[in-house]
N, C-alpha and C positions, 0 to 999 in steps of 0.2 A: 472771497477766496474760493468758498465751496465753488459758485458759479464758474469760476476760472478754472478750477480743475477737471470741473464735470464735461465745460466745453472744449478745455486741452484733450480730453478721456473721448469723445466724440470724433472730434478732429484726426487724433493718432488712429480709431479702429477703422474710422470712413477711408482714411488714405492706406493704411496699412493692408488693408481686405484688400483695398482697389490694386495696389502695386503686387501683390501676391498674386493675384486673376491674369495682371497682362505676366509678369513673371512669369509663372507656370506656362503660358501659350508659350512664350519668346522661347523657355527653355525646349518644349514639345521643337518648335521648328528647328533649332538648331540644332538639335541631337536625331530628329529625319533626316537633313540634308548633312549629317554627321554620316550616319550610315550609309545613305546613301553614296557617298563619294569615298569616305575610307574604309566603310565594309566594318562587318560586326567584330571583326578582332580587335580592332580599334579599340569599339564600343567598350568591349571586353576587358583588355587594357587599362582604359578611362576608370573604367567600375573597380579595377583589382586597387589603382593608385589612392583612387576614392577612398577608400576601405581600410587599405596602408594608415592613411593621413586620420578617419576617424579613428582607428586607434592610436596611433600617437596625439591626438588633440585631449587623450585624457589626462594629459599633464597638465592642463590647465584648470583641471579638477574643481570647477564651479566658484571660481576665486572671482571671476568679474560679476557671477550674479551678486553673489555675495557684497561686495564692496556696493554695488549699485544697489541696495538692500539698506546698505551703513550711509549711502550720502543724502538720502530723502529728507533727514532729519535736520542736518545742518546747511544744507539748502532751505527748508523752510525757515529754519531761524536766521538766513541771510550769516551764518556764520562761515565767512569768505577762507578762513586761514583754515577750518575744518574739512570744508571742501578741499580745498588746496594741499591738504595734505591726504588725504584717501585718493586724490588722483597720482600724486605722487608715487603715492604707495602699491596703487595697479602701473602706473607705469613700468613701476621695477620689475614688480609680478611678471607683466607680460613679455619683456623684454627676455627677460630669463627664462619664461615658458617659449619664447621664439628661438633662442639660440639653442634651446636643449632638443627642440623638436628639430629642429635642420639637422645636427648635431648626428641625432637618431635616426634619421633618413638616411646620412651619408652613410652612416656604418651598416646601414643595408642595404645598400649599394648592390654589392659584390652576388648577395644572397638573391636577387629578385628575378632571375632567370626561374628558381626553385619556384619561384610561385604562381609560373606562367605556363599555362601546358602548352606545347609546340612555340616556345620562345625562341625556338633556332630562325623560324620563319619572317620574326619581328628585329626588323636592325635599330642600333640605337635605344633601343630600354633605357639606359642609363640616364641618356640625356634628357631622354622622356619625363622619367622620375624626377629627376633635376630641377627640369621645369616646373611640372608640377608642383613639387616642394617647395619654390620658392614662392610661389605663385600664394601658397598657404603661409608661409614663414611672414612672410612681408605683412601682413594684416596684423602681426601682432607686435609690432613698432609703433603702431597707427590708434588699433583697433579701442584703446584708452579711453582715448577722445569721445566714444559712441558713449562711455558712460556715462557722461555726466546730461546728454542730451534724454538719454533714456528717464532716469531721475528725476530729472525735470522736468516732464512731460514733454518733450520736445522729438521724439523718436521720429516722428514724421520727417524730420530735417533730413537724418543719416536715411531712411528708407527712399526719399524722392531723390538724395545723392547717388543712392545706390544704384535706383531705375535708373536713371538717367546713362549711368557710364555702362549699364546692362546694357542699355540698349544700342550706346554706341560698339561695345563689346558685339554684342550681337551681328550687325550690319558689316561690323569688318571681317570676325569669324566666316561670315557666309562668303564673303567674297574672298576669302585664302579658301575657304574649303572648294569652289568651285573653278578657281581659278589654278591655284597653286598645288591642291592636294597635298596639302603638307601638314603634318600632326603636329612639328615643332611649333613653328610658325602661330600653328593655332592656338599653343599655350604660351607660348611670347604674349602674343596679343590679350591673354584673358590676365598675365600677368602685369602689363602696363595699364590695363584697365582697372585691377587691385589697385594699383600703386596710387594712380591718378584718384580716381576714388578716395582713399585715405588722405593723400595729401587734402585736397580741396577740402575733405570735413574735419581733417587736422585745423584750417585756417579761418574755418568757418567758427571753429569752437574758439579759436584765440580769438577772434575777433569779437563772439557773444559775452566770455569768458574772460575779458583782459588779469583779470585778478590770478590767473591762475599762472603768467608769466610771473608776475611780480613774488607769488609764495613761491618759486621753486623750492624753497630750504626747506618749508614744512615739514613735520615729520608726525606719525599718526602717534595716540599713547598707547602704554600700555592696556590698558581697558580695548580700546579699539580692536588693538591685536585678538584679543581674549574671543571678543565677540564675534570679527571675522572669521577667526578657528572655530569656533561652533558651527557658524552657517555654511562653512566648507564643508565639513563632517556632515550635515545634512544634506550637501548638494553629493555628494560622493555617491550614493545609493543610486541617485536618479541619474547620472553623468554612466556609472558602470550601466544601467538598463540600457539608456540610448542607443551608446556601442556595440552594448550583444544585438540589438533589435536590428541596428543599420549594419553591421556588418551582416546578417543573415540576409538582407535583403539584397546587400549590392552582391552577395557571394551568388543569389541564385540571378540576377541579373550577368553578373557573369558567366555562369557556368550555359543558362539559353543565349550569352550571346554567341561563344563560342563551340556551340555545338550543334 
């Protein structure tokens, strides 16, 4: 078993590093020819929604590492109904951290003019935001599923699903931005790429995973509860640092792009 894990621990870092390397290019080019064709207010834009969404993702307050923390144990003991209920249980989680975050977008709607300097210039903000917002909402209908790959050593699965619709992401992006010029369009497209994405590694995981239709009723205990509350409280420190650090960064990615 040692051997099996140390070569799954291999496996996950070789592909992991690797997809992260073409990542970061893929993303470099498309945020050049981003600039390029809709110009840094765009840019600017892109960076403030960014920014919006990390702070509202802190309602999800470290609840999936946590649960993916609780399932290592009853995966090694092949204890299938244990599983099956911690997935359950971030289902709910996440579902309720997705609706509260939409939820939260729309009701700043009204307000995101205030957060854009020379917002008179940029038509359509609203629907902008929109997009954007759903584009993040939608992942966490889905986003479940990645746990139990993660736990298992199997993270590689969800990361080369990832690539992959990245990069069809990618090639279509570039041809609306050159062709179309169009910002909606651009985030239509990163949002059907979300969606496809999750779906396929929603089906990929019932399919590895058939146990986990069959417990839908599962339900975690009380102990389980206890001890997810704990490692939430621990993840809460690290979740608040992240957000000051990324928001100062997309704030000053903002403010040079617009100025």
């Amino acid at each position: 078993m040692n051997n099996g894990r140390a070569r799954n621990a291999i496996v996950n870092s070789s592909i992991l590093a690797s997809v992260q390397l073409v990542t970061v290019i893929l993303r470099f080019v498309n945020q050049t020819i981003f600039i390029q064709t809709l110009g840094k207010q765009f840019l600017g834009l892109n960076a403030l929604f960014s920014n919006i969404l990390s702070f509202l993702a802190f309602a999800e307050l470290g609840i999936g590492t946590s649960i993916v923390y609780s399932i290592y144990k009853p995966l090694a003991d092949g204890d299938e109904r244990e599983v099956s209920a911690l997935m359950n249980f971030i289902r709910k989680a996440y579902i309720a951290i997705g609706i509260v975050i939409g939820l939260t977008g729309l009701i700043l709607l009204p307000f995101l003019p205030a957060f854009i300097k020379n917002s008179a210039t940029i038509d359509h903000i609203q629907i902008y935001f929109v997009l954007y917002l759903a584009n993040s909402v939608i992942s966490y209908f889905f986003t479940y599923k990645r746990s139990i790959l993660i736990a298992d050593q199997h993270e590689y699965i969800s990361a080369l699903n990832q690539f992959l619709f990245l990069i069809i992401q990618t090639i279509v992006q570039i041809l609306v931005l050159f062709v179309l010029h169009d910002y909606a369009i651009y985030l239509i497209v990163a949002f059907f790429a979300t969606l496809g994405s999750n779906i396929s590694i929603s089906k990929s995981v019932d399919r590895s995973y058939p146990y986990l239709q069959k417990n839908l009723n599962a339900r975690i205990t009380k102990e389980d509860r206890k001890k997810i509350g704990k490692n939430i409280v621990g993840m809460v420190g690290s979740k608040i640092g992240n957000i000051v650090v990324c928001s100062e960064v997309n704030k000053l990615d903002y403010f040079c792009s617009v100025n």
